[in-house]
Each structure stands twice: as C-alpha cells, then as structure tokens.
C-alpha positions in Angstrom: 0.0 0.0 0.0 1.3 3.5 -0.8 2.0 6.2 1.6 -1.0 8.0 0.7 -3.0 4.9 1.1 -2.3 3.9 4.7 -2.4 7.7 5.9 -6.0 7.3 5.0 -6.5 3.8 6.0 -5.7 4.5 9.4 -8.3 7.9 9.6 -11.3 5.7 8.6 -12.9 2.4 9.2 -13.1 0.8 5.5 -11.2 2.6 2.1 -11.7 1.0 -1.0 -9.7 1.9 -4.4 -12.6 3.3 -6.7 -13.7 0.9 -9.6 -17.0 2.0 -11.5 -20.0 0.7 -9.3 -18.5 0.4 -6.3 -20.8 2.3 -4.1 -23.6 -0.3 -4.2 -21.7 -2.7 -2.2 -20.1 -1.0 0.2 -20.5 -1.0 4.4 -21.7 2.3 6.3 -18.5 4.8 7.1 -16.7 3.7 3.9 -14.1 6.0 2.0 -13.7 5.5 -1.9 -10.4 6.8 -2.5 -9.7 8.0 -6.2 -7.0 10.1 -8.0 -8.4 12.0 -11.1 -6.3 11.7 -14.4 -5.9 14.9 -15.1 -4.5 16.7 -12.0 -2.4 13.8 -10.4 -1.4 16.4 -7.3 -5.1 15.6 -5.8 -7.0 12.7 -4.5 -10.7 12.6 -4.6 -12.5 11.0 -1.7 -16.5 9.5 -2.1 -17.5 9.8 1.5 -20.5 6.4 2.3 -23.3 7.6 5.0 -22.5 6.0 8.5 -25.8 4.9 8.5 -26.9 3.9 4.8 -24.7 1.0 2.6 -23.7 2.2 -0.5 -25.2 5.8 -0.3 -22.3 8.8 -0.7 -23.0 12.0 1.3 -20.1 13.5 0.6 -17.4 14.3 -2.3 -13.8 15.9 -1.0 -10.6 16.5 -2.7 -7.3 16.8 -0.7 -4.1 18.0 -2.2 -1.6 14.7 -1.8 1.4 16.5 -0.8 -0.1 18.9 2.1 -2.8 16.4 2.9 -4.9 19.6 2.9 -9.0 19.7 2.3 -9.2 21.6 -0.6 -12.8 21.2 -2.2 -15.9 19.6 -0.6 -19.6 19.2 -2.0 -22.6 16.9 -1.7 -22.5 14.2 -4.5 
C-alpha cells in the first residue's frame, strides 16, 4: 500500500480503491479513494453515509502532498 493509502487507512474504518460501481456494495462509514487523471497532485474522496450502505453523502478532494482539504460538496 502507498504512503498516501495507509495515511488514509488509518483515519477511517473501511477505504476502498474506486472501480465503477463500487458504491452499491459497500458497508456504512466507507471512503472511496480516487485520484483523477488529469490533476495527479489531488485525491478525490467518495465519502458512504454511516448509517446507509452504498449511499455517498459526501465528495472531498485533498491535495496529496499537504494532505490539505481543498474542495468539498454533496455528490
């Protein structure tokens, strides 16, 4: 596992590496961790409900290198 990848392991209780339909089968509190082609200095983050399987409340984007929140929306 990368750097990145176990500094974000160890914040939450499940992270998954995105592949298209994911969301459907994952637990409550889940992370889908992504990096967008086209800006490689970001990760994007799917945040899953606590409460709801496979439902994503939340969309962030941290800059790798700082670790730093730098965008957040609803999905």
């Amino acid at each position: 596992m990368s750097p990145l990848g176990a500094a974000v392991a160890a914040l939450v209780p499940a992270v998954i590496v995105a592949c298209a339909g994911i969301e459907a089968a994952l637990p409550p509190g889940s992370w889908i961790v992504y990096r967008p082609t086209a800006d490689r200095k970001l990760v994007h983050v799917r945040v899953v409900d606590d409460t709801r399987a496979g439902v994503v409340v939340r969309v962030r984007g941290f800059e790798i290198e700082s670790r730093r929140l730098v965008r957040e929306e609803n999905p």
